[in-house]
Biopython code that builds the backbone (N, CA, C, O; Angstrom):
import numpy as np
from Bio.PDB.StructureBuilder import StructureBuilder

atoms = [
    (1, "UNK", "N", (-8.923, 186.862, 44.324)),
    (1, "UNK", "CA", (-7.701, 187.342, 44.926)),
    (1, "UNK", "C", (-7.158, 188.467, 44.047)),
    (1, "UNK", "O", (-7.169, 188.384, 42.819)),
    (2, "UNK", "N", (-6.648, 189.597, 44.762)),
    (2, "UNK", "CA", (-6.343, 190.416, 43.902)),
    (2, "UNK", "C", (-4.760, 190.087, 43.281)),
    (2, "UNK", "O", (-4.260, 188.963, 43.330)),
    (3, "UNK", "N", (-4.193, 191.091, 42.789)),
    (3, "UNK", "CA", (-3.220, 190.954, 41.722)),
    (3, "UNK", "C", (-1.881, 191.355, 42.608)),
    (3, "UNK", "O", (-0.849, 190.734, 42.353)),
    (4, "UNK", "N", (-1.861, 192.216, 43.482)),
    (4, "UNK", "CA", (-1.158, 192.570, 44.547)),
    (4, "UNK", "C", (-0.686, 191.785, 45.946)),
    (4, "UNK", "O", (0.315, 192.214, 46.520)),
    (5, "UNK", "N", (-1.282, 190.829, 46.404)),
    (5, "UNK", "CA", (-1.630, 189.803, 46.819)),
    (5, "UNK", "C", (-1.246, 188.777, 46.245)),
    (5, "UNK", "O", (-0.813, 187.881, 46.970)),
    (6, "UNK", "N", (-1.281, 188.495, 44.347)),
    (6, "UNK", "CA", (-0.976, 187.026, 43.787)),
    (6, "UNK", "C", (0.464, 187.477, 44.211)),
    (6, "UNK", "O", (1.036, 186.823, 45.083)),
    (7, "UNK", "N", (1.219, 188.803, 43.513)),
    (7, "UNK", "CA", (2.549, 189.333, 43.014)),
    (7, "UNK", "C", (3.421, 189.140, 44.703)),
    (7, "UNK", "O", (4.567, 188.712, 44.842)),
    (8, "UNK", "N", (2.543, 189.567, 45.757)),
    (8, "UNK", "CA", (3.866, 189.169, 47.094)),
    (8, "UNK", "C", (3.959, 187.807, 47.116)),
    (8, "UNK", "O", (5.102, 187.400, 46.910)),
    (9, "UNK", "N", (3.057, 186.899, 47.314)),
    (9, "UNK", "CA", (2.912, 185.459, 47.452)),
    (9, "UNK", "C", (3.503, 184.697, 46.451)),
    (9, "UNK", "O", (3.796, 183.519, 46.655)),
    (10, "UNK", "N", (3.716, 185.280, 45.336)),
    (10, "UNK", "CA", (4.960, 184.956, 44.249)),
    (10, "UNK", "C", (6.174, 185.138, 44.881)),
    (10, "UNK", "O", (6.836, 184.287, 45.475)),
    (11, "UNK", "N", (6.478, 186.585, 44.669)),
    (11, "UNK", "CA", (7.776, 186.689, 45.516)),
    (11, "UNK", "C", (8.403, 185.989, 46.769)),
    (11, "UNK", "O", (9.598, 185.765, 46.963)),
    (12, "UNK", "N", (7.081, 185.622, 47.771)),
    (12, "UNK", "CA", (7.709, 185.106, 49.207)),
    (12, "UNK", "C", (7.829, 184.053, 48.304)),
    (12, "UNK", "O", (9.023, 183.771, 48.195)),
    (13, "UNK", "N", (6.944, 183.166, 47.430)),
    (13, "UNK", "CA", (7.623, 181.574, 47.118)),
    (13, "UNK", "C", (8.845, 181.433, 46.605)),
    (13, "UNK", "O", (9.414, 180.408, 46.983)),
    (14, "UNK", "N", (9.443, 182.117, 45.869)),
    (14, "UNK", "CA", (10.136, 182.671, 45.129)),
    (14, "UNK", "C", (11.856, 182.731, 46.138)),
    (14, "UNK", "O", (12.923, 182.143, 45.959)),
    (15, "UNK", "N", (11.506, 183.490, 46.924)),
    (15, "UNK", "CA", (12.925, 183.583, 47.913)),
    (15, "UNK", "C", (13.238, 182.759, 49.213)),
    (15, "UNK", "O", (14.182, 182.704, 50.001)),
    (16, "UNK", "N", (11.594, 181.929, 49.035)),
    (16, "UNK", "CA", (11.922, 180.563, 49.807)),
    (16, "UNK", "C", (12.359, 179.813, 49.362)),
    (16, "UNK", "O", (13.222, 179.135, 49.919)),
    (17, "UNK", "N", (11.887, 179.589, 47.999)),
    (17, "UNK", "CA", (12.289, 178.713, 47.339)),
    (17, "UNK", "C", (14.048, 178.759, 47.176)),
    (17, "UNK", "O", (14.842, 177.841, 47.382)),
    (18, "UNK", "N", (14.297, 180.053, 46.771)),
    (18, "UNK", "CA", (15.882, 179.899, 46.837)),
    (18, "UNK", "C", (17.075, 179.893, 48.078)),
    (18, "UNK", "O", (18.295, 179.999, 47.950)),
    (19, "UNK", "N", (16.295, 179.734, 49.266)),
    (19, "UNK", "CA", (17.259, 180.072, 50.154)),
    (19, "UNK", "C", (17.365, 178.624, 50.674)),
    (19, "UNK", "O", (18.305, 178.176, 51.332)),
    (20, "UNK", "N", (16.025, 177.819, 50.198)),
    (20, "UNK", "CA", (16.088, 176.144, 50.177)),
    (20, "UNK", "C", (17.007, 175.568, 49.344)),
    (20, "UNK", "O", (17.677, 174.575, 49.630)),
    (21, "UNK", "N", (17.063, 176.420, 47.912)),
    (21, "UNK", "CA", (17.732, 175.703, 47.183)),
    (21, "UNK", "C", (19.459, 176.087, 47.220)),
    (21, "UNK", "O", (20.381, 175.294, 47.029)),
    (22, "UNK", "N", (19.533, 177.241, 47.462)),
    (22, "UNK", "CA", (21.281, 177.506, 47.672)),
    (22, "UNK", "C", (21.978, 176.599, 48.188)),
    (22, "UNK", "O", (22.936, 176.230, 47.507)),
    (23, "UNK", "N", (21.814, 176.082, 49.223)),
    (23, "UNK", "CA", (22.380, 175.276, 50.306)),
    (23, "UNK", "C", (22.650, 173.705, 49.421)),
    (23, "UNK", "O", (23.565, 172.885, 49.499)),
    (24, "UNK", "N", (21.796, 173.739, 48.848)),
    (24, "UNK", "CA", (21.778, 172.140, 48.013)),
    (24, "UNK", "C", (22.394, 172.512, 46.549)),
    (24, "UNK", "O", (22.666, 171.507, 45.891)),
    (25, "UNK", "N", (22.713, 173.962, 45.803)),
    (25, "UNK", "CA", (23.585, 173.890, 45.178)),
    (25, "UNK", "C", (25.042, 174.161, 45.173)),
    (25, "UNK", "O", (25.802, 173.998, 44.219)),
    (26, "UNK", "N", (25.423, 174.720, 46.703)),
    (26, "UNK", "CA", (26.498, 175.331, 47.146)),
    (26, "UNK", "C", (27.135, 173.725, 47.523)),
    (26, "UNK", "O", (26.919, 173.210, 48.620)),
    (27, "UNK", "N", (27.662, 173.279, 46.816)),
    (27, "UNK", "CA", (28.799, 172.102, 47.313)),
    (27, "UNK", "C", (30.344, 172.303, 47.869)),
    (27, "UNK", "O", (30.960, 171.491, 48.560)),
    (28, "UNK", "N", (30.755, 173.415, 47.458)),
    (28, "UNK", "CA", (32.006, 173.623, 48.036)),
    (28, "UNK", "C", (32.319, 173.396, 49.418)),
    (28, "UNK", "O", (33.272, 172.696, 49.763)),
    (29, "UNK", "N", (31.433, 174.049, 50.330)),
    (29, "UNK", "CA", (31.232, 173.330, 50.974)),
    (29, "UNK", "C", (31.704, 171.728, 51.945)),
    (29, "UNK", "O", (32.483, 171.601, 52.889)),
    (30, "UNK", "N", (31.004, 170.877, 51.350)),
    (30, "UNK", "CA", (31.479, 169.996, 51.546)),
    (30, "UNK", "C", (32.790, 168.980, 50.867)),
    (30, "UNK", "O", (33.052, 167.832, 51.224)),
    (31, "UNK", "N", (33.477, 169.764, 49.828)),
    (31, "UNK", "CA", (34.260, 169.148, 48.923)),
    (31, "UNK", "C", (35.249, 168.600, 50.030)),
    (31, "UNK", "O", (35.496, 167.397, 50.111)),
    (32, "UNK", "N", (35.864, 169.642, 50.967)),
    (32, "UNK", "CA", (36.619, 169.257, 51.915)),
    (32, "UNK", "C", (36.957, 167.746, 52.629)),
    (32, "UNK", "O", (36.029, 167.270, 53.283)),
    (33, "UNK", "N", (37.891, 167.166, 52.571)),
    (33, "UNK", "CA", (38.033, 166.088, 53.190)),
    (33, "UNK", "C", (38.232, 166.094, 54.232)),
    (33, "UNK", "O", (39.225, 166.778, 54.482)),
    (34, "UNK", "N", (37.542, 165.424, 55.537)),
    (34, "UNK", "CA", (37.724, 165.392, 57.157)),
    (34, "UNK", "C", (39.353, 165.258, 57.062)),
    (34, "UNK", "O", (40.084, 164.726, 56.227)),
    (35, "UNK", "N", (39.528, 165.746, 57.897)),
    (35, "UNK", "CA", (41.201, 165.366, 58.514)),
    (35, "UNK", "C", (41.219, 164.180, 59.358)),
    (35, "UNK", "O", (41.406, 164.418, 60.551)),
    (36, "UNK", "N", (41.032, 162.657, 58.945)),
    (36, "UNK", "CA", (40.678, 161.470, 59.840)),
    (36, "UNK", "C", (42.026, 161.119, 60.858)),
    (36, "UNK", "O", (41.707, 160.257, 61.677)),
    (37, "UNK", "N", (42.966, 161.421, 60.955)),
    (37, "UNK", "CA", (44.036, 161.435, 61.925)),
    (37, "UNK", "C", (43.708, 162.472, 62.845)),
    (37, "UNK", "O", (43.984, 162.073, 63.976)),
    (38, "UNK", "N", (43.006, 164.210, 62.873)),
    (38, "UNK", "CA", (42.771, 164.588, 63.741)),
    (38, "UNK", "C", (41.578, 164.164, 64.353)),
    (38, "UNK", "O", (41.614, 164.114, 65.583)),
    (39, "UNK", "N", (40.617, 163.872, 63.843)),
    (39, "UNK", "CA", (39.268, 163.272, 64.142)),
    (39, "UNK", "C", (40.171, 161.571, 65.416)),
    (39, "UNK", "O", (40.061, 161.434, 66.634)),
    (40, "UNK", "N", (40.865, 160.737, 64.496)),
    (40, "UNK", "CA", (41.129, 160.034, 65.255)),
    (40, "UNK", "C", (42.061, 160.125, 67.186)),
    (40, "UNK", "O", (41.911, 159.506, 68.239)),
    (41, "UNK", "N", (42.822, 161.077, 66.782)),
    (41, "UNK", "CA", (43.290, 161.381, 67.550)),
    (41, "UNK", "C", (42.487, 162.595, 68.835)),
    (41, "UNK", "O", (43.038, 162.863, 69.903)),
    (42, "UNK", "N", (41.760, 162.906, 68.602)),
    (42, "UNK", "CA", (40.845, 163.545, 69.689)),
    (42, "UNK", "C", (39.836, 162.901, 69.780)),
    (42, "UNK", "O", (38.930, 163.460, 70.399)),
    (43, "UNK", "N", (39.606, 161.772, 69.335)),
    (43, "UNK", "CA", (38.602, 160.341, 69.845)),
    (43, "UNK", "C", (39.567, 160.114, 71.573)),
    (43, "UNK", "O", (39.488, 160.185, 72.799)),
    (44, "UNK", "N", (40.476, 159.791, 70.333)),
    (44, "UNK", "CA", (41.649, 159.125, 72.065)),
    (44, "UNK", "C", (41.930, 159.800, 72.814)),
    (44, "UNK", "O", (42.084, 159.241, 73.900)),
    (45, "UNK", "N", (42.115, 160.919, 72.818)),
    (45, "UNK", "CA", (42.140, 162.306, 73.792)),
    (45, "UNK", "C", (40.635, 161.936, 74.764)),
    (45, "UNK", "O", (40.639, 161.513, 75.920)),
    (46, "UNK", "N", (39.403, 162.239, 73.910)),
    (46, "UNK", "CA", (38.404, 162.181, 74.884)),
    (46, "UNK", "C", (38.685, 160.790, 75.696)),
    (46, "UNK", "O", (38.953, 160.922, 76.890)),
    (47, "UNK", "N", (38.648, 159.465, 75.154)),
    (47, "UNK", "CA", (38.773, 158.070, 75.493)),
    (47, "UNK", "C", (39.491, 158.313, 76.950)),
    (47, "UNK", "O", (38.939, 158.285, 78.050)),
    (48, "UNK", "N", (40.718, 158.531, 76.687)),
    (48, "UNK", "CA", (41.452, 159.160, 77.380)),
    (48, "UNK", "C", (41.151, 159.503, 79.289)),
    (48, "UNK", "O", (41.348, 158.961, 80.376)),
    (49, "UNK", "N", (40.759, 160.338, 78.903)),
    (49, "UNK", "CA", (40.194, 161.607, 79.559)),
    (49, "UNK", "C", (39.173, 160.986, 80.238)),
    (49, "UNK", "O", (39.320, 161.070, 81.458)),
    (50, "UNK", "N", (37.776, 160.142, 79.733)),
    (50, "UNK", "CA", (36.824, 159.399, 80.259)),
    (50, "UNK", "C", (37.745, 158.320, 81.269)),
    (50, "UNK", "O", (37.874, 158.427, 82.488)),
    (51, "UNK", "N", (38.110, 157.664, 80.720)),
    (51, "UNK", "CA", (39.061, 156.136, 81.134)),
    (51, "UNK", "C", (39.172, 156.768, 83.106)),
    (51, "UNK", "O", (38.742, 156.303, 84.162)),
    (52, "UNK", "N", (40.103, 158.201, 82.676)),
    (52, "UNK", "CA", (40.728, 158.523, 83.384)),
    (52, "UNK", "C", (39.581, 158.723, 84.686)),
    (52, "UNK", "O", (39.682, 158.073, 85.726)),
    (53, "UNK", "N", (38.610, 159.615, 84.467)),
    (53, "UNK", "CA", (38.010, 159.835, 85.032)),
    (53, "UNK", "C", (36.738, 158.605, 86.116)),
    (53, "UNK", "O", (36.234, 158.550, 87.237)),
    (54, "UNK", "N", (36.765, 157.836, 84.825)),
    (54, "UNK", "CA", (35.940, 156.358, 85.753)),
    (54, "UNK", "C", (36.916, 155.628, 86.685)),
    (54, "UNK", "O", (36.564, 154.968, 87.663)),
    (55, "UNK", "N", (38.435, 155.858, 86.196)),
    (55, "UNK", "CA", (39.171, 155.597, 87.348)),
    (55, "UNK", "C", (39.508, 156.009, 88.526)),
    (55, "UNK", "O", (39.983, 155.266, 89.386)),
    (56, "UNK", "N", (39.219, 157.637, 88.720)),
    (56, "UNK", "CA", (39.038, 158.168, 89.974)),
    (56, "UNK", "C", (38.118, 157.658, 90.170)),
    (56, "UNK", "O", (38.440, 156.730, 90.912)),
    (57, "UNK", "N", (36.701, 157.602, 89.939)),
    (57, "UNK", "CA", (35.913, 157.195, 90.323)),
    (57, "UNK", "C", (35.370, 155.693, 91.098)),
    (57, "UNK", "O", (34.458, 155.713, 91.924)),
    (58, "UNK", "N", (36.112, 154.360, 90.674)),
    (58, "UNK", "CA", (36.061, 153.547, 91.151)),
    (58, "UNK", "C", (37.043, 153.659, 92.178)),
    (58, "UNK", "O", (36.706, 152.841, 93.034)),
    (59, "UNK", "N", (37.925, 154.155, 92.487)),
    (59, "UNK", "CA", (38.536, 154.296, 93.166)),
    (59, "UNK", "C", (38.413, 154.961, 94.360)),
    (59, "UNK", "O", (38.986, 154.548, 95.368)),
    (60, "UNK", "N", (37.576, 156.168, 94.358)),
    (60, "UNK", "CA", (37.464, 157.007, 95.344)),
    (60, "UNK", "C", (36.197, 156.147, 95.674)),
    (60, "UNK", "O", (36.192, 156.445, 96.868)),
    (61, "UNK", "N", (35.044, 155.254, 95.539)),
    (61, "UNK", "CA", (34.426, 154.319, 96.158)),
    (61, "UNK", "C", (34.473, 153.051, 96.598)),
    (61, "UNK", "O", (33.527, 152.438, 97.091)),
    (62, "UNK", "N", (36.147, 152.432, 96.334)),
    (62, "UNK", "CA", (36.185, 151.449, 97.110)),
    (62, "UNK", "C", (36.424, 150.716, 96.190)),
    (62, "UNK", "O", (37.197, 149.824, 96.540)),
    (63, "UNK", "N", (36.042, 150.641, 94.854)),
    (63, "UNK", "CA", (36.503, 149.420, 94.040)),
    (63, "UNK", "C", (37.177, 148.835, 93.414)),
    (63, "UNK", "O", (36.839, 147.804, 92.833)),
    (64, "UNK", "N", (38.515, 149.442, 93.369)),
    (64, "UNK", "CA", (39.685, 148.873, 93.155)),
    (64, "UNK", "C", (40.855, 149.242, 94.082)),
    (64, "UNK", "O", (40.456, 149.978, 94.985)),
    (65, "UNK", "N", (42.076, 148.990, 94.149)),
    (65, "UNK", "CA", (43.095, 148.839, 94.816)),
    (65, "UNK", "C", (43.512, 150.893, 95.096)),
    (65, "UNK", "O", (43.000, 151.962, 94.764)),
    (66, "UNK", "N", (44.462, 150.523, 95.717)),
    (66, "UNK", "CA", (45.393, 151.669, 95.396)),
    (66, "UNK", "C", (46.368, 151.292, 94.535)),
    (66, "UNK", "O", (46.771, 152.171, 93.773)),
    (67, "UNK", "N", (46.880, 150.157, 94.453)),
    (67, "UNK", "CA", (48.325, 149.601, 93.329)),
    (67, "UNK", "C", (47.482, 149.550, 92.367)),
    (67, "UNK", "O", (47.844, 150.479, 91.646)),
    (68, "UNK", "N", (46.412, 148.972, 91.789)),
    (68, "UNK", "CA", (45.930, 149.280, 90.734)),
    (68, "UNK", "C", (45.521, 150.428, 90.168)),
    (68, "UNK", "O", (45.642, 150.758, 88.988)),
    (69, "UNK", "N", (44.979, 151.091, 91.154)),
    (69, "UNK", "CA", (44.812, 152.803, 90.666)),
    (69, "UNK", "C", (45.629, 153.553, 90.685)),
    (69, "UNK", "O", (45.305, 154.673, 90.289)),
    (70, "UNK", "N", (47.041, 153.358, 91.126)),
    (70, "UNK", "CA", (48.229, 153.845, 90.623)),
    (70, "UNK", "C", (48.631, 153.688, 89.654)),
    (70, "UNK", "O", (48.775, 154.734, 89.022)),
    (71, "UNK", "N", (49.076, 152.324, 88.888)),
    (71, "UNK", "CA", (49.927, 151.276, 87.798)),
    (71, "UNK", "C", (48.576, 151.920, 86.888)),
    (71, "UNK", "O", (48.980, 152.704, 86.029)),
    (72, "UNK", "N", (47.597, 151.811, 86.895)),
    (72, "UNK", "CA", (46.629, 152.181, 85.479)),
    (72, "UNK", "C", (46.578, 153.592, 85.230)),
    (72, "UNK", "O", (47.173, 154.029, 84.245)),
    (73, "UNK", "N", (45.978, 154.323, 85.954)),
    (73, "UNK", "CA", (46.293, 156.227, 86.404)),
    (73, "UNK", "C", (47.701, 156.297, 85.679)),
    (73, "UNK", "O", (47.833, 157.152, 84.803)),
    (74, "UNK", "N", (48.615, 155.576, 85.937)),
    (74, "UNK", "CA", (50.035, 156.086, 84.971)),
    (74, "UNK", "C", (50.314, 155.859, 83.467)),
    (74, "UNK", "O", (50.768, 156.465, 82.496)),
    (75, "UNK", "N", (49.769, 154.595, 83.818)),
    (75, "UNK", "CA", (49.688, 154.125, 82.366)),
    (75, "UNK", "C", (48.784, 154.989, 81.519)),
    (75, "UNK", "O", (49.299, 155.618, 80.595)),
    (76, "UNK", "N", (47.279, 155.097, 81.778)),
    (76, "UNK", "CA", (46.259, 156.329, 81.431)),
    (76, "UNK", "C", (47.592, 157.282, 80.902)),
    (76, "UNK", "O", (48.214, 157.171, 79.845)),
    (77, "UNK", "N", (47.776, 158.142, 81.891)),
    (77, "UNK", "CA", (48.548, 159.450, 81.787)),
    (77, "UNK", "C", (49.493, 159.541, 80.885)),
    (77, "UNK", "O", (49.518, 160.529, 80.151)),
    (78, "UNK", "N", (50.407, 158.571, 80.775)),
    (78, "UNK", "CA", (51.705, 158.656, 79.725)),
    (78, "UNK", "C", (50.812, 158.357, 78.662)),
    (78, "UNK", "O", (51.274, 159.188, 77.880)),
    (79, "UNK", "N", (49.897, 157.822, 78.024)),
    (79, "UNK", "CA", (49.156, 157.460, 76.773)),
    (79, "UNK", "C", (48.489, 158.972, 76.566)),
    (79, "UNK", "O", (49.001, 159.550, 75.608)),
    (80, "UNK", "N", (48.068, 159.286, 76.846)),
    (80, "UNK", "CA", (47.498, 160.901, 77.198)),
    (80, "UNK", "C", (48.436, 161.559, 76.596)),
    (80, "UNK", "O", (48.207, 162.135, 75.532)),
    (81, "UNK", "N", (49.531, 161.575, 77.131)),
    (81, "UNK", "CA", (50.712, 162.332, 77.402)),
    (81, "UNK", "C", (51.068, 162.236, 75.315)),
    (81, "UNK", "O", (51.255, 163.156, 74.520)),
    (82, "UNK", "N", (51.030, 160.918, 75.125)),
    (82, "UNK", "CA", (51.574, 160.831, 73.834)),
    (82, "UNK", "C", (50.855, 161.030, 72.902)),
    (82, "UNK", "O", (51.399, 161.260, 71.822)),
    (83, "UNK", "N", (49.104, 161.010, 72.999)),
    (83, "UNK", "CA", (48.242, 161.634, 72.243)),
    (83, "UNK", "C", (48.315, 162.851, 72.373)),
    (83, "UNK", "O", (47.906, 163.530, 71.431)),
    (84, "UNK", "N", (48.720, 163.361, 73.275)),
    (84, "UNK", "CA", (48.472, 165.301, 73.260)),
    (84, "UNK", "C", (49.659, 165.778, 72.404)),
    (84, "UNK", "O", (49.461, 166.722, 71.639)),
    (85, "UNK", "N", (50.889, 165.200, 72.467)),
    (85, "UNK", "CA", (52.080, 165.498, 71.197)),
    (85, "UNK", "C", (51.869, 165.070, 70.056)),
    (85, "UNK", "O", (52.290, 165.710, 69.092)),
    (86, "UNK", "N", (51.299, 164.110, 69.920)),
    (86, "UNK", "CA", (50.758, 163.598, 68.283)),
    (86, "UNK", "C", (50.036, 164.689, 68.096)),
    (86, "UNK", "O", (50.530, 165.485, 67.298)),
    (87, "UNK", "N", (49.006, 164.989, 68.584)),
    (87, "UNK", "CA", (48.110, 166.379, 68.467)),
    (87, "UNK", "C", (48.952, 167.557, 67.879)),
    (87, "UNK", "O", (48.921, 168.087, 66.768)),
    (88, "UNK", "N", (49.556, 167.743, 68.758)),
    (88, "UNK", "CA", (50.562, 168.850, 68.233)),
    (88, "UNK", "C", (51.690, 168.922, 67.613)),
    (88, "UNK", "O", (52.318, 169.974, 67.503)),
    (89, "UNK", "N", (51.998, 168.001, 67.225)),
    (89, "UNK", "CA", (52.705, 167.522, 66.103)),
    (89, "UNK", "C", (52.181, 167.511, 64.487)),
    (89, "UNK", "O", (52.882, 167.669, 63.487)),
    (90, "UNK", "N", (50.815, 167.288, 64.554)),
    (90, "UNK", "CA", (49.840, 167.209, 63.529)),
    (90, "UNK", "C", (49.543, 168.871, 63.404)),
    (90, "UNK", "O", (49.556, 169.477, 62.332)),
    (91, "UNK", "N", (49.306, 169.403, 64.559)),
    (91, "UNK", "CA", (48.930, 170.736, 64.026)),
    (91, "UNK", "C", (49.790, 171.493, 63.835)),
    (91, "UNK", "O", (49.603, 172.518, 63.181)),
    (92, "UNK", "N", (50.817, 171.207, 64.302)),
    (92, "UNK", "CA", (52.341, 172.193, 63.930)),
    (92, "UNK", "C", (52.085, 171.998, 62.050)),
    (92, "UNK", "O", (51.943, 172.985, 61.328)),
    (93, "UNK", "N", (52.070, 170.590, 61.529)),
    (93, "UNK", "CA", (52.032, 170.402, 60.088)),
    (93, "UNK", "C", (51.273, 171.163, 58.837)),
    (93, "UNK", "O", (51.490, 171.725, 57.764)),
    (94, "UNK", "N", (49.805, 170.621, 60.115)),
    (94, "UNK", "CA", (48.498, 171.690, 59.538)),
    (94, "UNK", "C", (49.333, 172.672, 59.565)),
    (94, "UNK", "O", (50.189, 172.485, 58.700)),
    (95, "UNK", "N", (49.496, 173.599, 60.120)),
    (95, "UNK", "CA", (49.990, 174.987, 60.409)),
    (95, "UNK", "C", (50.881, 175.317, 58.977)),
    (95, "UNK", "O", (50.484, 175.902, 57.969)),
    (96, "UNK", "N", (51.990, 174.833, 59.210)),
    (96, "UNK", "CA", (53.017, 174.759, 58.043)),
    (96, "UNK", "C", (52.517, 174.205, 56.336)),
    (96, "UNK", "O", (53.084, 174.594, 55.315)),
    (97, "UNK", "N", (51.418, 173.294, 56.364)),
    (97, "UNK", "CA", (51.003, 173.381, 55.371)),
    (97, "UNK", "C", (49.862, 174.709, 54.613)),
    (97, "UNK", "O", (49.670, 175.179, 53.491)),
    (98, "UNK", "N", (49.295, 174.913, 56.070)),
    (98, "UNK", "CA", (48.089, 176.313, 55.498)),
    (98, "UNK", "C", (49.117, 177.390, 55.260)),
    (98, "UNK", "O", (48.897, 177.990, 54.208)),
    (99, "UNK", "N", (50.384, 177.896, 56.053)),
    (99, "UNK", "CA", (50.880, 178.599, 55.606)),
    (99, "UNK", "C", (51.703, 178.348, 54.473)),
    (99, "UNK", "O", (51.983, 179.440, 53.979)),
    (100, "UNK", "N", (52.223, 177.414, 53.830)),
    (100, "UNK", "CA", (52.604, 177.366, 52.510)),
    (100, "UNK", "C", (51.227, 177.959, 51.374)),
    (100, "UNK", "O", (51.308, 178.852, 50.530)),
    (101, "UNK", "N", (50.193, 177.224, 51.678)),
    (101, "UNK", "CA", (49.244, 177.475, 50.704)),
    (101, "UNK", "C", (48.591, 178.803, 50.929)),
    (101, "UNK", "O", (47.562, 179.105, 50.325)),
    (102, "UNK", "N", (49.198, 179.641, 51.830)),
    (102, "UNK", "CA", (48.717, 181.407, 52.081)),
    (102, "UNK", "C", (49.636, 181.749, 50.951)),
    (102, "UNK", "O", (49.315, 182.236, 49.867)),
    (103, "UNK", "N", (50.698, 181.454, 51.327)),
    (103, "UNK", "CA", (51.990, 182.062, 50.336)),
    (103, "UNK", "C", (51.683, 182.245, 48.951)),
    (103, "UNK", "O", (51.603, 183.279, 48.287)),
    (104, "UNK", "N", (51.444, 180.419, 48.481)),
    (104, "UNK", "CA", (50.985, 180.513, 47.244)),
    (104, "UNK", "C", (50.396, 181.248, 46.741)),
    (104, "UNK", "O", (50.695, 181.676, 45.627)),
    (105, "UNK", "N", (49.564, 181.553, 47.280)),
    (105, "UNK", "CA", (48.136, 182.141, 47.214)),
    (105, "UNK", "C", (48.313, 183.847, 46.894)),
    (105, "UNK", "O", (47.544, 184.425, 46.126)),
    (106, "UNK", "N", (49.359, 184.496, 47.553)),
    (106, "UNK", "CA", (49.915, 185.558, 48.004)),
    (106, "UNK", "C", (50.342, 185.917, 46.360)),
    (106, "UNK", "O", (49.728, 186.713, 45.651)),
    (107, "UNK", "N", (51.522, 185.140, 45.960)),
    (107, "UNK", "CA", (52.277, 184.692, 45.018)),
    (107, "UNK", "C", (50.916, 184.949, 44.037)),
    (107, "UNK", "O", (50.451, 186.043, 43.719)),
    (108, "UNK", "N", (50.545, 183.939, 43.750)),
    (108, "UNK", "CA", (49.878, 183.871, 42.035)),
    (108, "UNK", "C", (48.922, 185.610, 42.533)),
    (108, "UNK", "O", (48.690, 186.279, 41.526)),
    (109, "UNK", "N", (48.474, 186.209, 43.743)),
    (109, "UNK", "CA", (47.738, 187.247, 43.230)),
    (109, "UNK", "C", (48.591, 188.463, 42.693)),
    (109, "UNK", "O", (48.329, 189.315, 41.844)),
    (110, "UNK", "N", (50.125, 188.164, 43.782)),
    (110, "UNK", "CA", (50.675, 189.590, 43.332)),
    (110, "UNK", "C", (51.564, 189.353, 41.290)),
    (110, "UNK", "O", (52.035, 190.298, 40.657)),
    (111, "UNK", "N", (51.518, 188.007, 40.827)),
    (111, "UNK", "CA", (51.738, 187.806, 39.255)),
    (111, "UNK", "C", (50.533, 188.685, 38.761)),
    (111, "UNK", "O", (50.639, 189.407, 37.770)),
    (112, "UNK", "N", (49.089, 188.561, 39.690)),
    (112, "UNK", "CA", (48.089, 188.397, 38.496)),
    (112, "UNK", "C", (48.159, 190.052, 38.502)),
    (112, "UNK", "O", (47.718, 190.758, 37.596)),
    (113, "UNK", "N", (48.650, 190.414, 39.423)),
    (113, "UNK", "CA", (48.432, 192.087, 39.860)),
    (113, "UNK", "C", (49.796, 192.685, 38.646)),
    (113, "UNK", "O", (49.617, 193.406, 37.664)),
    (114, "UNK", "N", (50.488, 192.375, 38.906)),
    (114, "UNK", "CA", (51.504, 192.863, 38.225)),
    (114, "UNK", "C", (51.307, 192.498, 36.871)),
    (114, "UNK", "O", (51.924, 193.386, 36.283)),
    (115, "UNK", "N", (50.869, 191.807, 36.076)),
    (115, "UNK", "CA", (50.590, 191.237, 34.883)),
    (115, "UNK", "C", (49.444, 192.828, 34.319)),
    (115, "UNK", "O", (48.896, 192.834, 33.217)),
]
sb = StructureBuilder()
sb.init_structure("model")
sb.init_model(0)
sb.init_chain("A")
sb.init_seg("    ")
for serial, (resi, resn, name, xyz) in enumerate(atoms, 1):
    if name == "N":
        sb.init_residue(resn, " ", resi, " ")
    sb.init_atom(name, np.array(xyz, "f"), 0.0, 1.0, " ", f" {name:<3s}", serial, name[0])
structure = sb.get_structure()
């Protein structure tokens, strides 16, 4: 094998090798903690939303009432109703907390600038 030939086949191992390995030394990444109240709360949103939908569904074939597919359909809906404001109640917070930590952020660069 020539020498020109060993020297690319180095190199390709070489930048495979690191584009395998970045990913497994880049942790930042994942340092992040899930937000488990939004995770929880758009569980119940979908839940929700399904519930809702198998209830048209038995319904528009015959298998339950109309008083029952009324009284549950409402009940569904106002629960809905109170997960979609928790939702946005939570992200109004998010919101107000990322923008505090822009500020900060704003803050210590224009010290480091002026320093």
């Amino acid at each position: 094998m020539s020498i020109p030939a060993l020297l690319i086949g180095l190199t390709l191992l070489i930048l495979i090798g690191a584009l395998v390995v970045r990913p497994l030394l880049d942790q930042s990444q994942y340092n992040a903690e899930p937000d488990i109240v939004l995770q929880s709360l758009l569980t119940d949103r979908d839940n929700i939303l399904t519930l809702i939908l198998d209830l048209e569904d038995d319904y528009a074939t015959g298998k339950i009432t109309e008083n029952f597919f009324t009284q549950r359909r409402q009940t569904l809906v106002l629960r809905g109703a109170r997960t979609l404001q928790q939702l946005d109640e939570h992200s109004a917070e998010s919101v107000t907390e990322l923008d505090a930590l822009i500020e900060k952020q704003v803050a210590e660069l224009r010290v480091r600038h002026d320093a």
